[in-house]
PDB file of N, CA, C and O in Angstrom:
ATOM      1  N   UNK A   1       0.794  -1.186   0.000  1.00  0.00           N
ATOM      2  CA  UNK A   1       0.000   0.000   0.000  1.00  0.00           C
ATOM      3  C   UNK A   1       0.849   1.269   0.000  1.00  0.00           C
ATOM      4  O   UNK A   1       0.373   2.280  -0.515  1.00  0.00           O
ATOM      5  N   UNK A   2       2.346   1.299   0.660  1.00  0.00           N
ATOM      6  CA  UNK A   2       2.895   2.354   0.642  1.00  0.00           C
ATOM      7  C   UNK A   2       3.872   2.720  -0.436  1.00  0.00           C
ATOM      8  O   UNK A   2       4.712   3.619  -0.470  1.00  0.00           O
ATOM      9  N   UNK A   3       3.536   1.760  -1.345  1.00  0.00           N
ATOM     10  CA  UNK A   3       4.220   1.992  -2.979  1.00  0.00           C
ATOM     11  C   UNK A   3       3.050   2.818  -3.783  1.00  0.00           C
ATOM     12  O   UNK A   3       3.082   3.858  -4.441  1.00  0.00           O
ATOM     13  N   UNK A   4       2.168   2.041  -3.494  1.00  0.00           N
ATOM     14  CA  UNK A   4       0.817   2.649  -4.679  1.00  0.00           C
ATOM     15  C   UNK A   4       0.730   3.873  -4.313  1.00  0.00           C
ATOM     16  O   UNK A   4       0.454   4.733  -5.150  1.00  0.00           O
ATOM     17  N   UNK A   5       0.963   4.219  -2.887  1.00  0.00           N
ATOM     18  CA  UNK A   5       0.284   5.308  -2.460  1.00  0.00           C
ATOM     19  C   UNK A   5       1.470   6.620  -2.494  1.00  0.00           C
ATOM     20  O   UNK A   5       1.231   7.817  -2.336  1.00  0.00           O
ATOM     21  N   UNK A   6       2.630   6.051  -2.718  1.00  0.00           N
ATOM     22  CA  UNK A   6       4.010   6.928  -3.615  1.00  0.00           C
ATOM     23  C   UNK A   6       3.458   6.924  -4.908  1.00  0.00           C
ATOM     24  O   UNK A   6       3.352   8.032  -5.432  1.00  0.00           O
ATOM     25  N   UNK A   7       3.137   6.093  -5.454  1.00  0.00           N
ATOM     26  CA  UNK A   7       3.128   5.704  -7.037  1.00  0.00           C
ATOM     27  C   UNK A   7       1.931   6.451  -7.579  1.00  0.00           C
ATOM     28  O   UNK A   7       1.995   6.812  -8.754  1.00  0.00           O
ATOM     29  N   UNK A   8       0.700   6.769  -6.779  1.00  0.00           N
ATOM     30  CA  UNK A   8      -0.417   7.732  -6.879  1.00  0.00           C
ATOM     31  C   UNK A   8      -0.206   8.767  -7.167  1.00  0.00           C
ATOM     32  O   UNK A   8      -0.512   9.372  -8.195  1.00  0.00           O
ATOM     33  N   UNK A   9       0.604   9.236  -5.867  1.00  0.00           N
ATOM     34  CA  UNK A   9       0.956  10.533  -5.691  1.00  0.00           C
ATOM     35  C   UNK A   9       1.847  11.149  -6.950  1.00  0.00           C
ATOM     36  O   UNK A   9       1.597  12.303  -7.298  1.00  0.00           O
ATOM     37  N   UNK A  10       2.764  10.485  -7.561  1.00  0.00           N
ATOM     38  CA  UNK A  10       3.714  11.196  -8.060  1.00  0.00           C
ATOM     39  C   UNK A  10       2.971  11.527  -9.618  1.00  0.00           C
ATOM     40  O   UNK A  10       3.151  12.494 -10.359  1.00  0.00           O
ATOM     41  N   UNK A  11       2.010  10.243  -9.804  1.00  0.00           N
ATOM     42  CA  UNK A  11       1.026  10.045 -11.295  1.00  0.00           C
ATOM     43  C   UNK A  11       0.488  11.210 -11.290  1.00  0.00           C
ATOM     44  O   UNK A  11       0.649  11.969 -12.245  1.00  0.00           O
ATOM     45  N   UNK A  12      -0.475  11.657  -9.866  1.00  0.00           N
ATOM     46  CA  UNK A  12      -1.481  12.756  -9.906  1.00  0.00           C
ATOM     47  C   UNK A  12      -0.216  14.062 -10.250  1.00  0.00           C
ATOM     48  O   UNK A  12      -0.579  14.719 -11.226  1.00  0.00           O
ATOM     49  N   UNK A  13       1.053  14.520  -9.708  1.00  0.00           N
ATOM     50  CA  UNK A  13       1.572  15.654  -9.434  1.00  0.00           C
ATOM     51  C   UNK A  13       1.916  15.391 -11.223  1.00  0.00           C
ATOM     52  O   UNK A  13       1.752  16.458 -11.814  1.00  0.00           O
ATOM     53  N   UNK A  14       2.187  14.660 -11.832  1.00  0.00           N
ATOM     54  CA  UNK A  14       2.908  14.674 -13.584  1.00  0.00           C
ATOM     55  C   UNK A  14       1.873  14.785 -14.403  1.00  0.00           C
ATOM     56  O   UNK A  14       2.030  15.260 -15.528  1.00  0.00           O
ATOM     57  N   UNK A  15       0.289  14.231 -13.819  1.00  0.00           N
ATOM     58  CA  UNK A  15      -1.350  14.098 -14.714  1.00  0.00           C
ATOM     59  C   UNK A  15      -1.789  15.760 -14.931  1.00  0.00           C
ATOM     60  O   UNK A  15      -1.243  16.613 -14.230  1.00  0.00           O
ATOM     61  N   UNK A  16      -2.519  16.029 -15.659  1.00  0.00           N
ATOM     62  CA  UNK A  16      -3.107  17.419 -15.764  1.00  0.00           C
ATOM     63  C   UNK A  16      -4.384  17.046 -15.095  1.00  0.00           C
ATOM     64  O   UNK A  16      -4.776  15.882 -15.171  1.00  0.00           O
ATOM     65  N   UNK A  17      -5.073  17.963 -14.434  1.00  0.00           N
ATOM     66  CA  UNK A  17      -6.391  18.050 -13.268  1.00  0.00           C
ATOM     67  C   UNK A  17      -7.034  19.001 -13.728  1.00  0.00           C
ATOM     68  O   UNK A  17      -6.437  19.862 -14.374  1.00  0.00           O
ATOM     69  N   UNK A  18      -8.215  19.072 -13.543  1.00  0.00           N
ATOM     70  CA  UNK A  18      -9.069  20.132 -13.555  1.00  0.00           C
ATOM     71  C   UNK A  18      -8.500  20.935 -12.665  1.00  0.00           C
ATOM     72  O   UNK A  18      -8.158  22.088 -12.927  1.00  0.00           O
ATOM     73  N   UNK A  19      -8.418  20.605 -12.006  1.00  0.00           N
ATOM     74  CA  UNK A  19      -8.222  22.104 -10.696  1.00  0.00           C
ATOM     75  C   UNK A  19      -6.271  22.146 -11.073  1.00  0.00           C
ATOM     76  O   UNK A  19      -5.710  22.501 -10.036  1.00  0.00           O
ATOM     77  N   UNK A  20      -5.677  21.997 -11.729  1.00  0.00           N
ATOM     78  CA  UNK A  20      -4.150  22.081 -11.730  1.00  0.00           C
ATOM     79  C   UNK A  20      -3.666  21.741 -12.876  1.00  0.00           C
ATOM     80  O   UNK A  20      -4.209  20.912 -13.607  1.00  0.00           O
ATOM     81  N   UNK A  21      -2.636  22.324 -13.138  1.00  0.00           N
ATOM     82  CA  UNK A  21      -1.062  21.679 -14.299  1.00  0.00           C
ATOM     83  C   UNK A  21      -1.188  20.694 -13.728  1.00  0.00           C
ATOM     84  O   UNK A  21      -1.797  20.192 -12.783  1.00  0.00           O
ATOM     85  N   UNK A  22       0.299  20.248 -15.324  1.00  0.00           N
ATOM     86  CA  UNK A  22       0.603  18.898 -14.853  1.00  0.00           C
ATOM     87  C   UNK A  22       1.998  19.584 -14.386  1.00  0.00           C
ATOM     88  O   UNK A  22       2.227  20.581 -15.071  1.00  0.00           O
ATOM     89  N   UNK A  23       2.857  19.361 -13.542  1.00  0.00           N
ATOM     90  CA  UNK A  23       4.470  19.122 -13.178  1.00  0.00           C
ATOM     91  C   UNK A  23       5.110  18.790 -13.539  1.00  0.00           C
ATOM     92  O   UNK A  23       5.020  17.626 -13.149  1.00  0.00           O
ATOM     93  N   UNK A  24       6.390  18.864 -14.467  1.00  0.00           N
ATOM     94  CA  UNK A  24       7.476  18.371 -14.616  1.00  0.00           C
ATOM     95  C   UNK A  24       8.172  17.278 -13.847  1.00  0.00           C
ATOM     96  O   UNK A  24       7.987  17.267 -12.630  1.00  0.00           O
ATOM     97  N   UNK A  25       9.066  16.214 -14.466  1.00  0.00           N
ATOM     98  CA  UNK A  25       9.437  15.396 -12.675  1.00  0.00           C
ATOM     99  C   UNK A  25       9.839  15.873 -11.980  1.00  0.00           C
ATOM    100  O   UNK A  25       9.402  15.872 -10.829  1.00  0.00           O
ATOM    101  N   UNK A  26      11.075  16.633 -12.443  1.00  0.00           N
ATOM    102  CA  UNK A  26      12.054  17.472 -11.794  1.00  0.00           C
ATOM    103  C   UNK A  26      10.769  18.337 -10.372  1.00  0.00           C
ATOM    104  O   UNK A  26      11.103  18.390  -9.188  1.00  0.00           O
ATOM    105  N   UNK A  27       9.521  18.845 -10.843  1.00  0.00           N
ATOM    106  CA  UNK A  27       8.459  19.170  -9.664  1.00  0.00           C
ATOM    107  C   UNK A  27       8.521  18.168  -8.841  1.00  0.00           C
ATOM    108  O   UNK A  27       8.977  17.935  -7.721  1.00  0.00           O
ATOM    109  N   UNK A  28       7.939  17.616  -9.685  1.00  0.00           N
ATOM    110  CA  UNK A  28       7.208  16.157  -8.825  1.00  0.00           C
ATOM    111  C   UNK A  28       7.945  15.818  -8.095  1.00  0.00           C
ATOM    112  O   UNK A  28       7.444  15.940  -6.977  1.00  0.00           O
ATOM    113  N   UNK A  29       9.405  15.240  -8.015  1.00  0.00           N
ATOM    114  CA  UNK A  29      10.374  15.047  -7.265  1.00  0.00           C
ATOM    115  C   UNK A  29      10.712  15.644  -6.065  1.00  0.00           C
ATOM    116  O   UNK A  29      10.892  15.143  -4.955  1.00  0.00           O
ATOM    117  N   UNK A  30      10.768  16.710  -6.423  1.00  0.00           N
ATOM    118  CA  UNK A  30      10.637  18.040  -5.263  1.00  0.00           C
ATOM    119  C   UNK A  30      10.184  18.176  -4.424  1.00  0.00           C
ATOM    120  O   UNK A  30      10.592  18.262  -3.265  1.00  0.00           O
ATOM    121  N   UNK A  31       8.434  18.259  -5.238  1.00  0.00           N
ATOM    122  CA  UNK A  31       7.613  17.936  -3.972  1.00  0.00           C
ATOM    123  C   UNK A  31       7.698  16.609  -3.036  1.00  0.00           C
ATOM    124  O   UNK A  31       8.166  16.652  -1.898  1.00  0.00           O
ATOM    125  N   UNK A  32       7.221  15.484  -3.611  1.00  0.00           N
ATOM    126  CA  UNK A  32       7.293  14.392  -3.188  1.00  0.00           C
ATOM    127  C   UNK A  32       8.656  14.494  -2.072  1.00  0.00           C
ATOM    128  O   UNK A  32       8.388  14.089  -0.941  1.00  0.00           O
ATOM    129  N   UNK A  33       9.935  14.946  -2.271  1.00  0.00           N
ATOM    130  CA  UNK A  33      10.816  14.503  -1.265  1.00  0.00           C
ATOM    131  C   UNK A  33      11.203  15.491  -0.397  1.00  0.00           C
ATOM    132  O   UNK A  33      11.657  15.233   0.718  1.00  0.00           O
ATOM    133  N   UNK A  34      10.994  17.084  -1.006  1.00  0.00           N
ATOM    134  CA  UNK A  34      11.127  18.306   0.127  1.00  0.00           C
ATOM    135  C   UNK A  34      10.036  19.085   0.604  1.00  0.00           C
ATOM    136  O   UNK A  34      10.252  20.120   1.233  1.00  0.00           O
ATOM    137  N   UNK A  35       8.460  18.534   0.273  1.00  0.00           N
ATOM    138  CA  UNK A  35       7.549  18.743   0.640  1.00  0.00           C
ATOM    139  C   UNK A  35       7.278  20.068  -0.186  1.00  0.00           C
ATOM    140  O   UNK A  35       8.081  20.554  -0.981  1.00  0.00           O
ATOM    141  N   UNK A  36       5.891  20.635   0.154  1.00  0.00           N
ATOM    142  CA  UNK A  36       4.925  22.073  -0.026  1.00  0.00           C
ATOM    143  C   UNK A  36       4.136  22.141   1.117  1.00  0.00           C
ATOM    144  O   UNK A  36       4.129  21.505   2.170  1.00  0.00           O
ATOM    145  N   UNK A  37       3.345  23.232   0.584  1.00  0.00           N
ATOM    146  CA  UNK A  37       1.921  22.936   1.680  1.00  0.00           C
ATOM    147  C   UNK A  37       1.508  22.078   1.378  1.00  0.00           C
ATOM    148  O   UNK A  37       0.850  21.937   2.409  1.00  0.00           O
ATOM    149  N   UNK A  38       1.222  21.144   0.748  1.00  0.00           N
ATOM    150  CA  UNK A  38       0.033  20.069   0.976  1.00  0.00           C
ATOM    151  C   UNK A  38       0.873  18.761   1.190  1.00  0.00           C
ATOM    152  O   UNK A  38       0.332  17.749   1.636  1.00  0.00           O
ATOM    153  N   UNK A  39       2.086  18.795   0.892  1.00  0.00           N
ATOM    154  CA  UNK A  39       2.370  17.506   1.057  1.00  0.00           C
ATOM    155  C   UNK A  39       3.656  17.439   2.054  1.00  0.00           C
ATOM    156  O   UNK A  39       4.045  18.562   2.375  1.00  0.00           O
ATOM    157  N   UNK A  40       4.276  16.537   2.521  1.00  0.00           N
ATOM    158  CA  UNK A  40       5.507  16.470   3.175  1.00  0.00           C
ATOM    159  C   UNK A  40       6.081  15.072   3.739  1.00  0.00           C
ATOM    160  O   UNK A  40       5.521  14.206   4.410  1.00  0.00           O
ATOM    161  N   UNK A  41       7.438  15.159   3.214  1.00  0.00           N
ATOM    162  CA  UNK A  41       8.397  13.628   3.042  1.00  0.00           C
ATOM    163  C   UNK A  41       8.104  13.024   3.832  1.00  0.00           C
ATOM    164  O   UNK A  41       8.181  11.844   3.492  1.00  0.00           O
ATOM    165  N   UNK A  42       7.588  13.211   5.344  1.00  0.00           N
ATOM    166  CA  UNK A  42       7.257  12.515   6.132  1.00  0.00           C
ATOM    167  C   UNK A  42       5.768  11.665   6.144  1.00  0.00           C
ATOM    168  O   UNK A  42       5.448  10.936   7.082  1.00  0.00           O
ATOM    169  N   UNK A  43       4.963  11.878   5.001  1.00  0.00           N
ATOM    170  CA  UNK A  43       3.527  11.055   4.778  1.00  0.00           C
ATOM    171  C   UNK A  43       4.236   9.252   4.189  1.00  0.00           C
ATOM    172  O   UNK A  43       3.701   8.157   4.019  1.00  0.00           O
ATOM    173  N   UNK A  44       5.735   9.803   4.035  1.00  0.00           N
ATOM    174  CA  UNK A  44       6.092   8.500   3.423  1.00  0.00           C
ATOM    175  C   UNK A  44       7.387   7.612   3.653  1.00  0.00           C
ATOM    176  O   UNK A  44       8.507   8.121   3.694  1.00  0.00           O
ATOM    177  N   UNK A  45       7.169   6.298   3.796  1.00  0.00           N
ATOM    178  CA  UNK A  45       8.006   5.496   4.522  1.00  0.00           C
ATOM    179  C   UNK A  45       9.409   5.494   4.485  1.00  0.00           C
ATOM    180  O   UNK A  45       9.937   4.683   3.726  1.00  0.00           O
ATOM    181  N   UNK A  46      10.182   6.306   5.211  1.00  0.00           N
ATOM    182  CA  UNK A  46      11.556   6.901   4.959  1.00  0.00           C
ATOM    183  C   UNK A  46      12.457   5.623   3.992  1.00  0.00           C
ATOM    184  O   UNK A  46      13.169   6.000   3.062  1.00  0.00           O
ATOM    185  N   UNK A  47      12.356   4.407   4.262  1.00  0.00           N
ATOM    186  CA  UNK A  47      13.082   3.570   3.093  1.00  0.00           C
ATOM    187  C   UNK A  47      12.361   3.190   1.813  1.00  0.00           C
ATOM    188  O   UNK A  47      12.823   2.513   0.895  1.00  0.00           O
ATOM    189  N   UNK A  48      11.093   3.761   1.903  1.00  0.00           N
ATOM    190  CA  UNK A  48      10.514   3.938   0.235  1.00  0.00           C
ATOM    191  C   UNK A  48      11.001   5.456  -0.127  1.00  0.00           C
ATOM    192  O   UNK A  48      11.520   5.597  -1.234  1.00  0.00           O
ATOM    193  N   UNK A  49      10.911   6.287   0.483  1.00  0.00           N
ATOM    194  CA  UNK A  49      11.448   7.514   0.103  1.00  0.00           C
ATOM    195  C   UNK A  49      12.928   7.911  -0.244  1.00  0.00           C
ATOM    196  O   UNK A  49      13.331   8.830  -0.957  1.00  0.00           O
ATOM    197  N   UNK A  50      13.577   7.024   0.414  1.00  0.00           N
ATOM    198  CA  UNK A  50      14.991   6.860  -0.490  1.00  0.00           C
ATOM    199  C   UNK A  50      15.123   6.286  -1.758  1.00  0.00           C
ATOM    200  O   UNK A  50      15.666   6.709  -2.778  1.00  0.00           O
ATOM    201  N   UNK A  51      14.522   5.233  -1.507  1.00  0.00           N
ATOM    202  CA  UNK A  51      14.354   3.587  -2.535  1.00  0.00           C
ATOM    203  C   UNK A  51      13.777   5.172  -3.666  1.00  0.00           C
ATOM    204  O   UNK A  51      14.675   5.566  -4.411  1.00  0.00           O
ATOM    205  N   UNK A  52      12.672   5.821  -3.741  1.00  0.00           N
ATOM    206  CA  UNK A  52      12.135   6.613  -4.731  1.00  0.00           C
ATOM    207  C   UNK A  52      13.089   7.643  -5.566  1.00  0.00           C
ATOM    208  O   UNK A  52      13.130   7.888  -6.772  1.00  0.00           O
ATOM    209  N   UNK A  53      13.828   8.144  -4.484  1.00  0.00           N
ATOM    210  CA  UNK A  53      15.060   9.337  -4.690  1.00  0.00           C
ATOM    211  C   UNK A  53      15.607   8.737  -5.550  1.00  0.00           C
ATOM    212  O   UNK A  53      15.482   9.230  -6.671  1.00  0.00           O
ATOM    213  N   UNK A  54      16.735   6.975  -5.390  1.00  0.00           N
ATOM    214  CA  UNK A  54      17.724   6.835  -6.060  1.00  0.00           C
ATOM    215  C   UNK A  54      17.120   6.481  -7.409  1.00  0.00           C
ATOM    216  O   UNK A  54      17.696   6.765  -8.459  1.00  0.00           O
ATOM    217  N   UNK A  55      15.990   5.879  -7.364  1.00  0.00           N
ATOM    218  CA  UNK A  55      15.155   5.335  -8.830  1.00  0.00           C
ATOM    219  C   UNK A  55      14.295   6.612  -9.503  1.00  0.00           C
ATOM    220  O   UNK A  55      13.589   6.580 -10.511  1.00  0.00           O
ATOM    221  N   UNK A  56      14.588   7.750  -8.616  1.00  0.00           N
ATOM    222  CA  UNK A  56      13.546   8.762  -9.720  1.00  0.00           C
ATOM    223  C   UNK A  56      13.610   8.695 -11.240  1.00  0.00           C
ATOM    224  O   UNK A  56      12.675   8.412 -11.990  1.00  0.00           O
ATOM    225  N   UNK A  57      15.030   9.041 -11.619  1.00  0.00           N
ATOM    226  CA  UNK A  57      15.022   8.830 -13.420  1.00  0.00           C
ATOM    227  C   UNK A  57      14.511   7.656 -14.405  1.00  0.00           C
ATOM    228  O   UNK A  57      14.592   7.582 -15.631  1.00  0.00           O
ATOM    229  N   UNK A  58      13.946   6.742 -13.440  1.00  0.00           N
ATOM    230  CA  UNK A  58      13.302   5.117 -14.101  1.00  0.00           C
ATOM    231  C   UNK A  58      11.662   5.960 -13.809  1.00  0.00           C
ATOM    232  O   UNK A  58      10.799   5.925 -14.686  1.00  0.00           O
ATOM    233  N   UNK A  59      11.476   6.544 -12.727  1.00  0.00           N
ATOM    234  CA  UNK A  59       9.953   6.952 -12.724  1.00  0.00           C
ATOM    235  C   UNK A  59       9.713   7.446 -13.627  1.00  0.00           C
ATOM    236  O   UNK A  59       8.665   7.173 -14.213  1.00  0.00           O
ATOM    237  N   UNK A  60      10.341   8.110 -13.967  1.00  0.00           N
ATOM    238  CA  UNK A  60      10.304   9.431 -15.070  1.00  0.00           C
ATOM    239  C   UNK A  60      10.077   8.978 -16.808  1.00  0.00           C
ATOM    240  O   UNK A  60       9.428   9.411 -17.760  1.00  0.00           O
ATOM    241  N   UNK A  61      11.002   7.888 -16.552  1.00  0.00           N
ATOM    242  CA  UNK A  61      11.040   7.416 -18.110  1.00  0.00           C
ATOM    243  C   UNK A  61       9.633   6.249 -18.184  1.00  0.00           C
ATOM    244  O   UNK A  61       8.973   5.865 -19.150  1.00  0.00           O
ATOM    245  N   UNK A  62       9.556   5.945 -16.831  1.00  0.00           N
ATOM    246  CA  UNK A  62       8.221   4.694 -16.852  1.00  0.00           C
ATOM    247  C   UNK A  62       6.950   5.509 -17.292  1.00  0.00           C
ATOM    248  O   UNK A  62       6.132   5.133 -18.132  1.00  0.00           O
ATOM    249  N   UNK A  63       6.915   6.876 -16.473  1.00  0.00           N
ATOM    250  CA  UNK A  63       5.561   7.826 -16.837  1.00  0.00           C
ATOM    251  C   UNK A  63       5.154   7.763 -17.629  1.00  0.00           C
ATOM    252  O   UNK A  63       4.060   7.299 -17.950  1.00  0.00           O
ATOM    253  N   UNK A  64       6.843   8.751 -18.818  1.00  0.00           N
ATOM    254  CA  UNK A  64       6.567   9.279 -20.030  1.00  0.00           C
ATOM    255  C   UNK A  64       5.922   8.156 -20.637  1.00  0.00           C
ATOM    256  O   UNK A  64       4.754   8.284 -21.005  1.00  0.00           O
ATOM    257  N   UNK A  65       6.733   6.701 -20.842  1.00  0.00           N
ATOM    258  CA  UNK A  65       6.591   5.619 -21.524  1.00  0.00           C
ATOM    259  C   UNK A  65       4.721   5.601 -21.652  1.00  0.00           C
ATOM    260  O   UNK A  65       3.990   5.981 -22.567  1.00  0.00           O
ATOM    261  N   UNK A  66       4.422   5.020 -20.385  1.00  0.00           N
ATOM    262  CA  UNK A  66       2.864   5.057 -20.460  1.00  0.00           C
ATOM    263  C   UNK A  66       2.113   6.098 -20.877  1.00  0.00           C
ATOM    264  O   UNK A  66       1.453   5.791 -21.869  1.00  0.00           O
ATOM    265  N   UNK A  67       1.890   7.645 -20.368  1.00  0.00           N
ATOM    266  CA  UNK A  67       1.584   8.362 -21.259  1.00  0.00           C
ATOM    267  C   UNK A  67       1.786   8.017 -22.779  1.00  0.00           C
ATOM    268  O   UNK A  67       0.879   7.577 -23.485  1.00  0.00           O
ATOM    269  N   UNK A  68       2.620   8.176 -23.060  1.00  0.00           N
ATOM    270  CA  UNK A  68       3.211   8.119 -24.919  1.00  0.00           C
ATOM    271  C   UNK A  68       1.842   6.701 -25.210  1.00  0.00           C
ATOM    272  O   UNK A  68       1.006   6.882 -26.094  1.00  0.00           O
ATOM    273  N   UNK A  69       1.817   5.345 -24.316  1.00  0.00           N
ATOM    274  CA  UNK A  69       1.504   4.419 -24.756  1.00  0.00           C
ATOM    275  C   UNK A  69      -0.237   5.127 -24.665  1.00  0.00           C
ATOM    276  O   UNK A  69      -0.913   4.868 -25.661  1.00  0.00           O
ATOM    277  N   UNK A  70      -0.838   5.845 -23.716  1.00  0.00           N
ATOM    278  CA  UNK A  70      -2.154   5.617 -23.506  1.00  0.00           C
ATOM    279  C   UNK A  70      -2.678   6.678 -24.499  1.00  0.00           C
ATOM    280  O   UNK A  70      -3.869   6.504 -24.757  1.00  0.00           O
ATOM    281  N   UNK A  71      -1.926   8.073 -25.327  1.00  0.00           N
ATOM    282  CA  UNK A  71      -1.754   8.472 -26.244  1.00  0.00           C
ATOM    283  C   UNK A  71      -1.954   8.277 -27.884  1.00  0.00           C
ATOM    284  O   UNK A  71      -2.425   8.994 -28.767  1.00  0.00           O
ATOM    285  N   UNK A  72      -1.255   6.707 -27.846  1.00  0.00           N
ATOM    286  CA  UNK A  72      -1.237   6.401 -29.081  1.00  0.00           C
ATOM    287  C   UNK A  72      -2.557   4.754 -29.444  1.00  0.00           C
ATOM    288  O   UNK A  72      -2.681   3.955 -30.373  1.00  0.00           O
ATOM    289  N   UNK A  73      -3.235   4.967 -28.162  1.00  0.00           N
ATOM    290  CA  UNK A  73      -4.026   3.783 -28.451  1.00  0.00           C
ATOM    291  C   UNK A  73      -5.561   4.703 -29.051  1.00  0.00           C
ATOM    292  O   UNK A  73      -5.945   5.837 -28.762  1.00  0.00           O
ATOM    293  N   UNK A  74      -6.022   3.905 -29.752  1.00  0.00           N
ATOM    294  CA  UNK A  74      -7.325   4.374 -30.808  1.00  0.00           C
ATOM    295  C   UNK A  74      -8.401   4.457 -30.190  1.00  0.00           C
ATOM    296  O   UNK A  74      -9.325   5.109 -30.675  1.00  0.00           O
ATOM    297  N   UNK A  75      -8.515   3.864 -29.070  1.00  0.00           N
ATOM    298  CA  UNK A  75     -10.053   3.421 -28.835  1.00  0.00           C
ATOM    299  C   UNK A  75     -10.640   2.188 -29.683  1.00  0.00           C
ATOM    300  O   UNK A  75     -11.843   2.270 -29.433  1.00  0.00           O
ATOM    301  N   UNK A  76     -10.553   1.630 -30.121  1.00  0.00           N
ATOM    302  CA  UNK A  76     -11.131   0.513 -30.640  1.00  0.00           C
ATOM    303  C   UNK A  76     -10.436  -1.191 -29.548  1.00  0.00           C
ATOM    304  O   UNK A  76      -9.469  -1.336 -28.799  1.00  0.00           O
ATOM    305  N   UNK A  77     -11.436  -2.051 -29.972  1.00  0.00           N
ATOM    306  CA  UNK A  77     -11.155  -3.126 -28.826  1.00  0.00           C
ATOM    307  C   UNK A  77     -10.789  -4.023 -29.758  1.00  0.00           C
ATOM    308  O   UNK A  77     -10.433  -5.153 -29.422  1.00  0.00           O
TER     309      UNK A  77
END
C-alpha cells in the first residue's frame, strides 16, 4: 500500500487536473521529497522515500513511456 500510495501521488503531481497543471518530474520530485503545503516527506516510509530518490530517473522514463503508450491507443477493442 505504501508503494501505490508513492506511485499515486507522483502520477497525480505529472497528470493534468481540472483544478491544476501537470508538473514536470524534476516538480514532482521536489515535492514528493522536500515537501509544499500540501504535502511532506514525512507522509512517506523513509526507506521507500529513499528507494524513490535513487530510482527517480526510471519513474520518469516509466511515466513518459505510459503516457506516450495511452496516447497512441485508438479506442477501438
Amino acid at each position: 500500500g505504501r508503494i501505490v500510495m508513492l506511485a499515486d501521488h507522483y502520477a497525480a503531481l505529472r497528470s493534468c487536473r481540472a483544478y491544476k497543471v501537470a508538473f514536470d518530474h524534476n516538480r514532482a520530485v521536489e515535492i514528493i521529497t522536500e515537501g509544499d503545503e500540501q504535502t511532506q516527506p514525512e507522509f512517506y516510509d523513509p526507506e521507500l522515500l529513499q528507494a524513490f530518490k535513487n530510482t527517480s530517473s526510471l519513474w520518469a522514463e516509466i511515466f513518459d513511456q505510459m503516457q506516450e503508450n495511452a496516447c497512441n491507443k485508438t479506442g477501438s477493442t
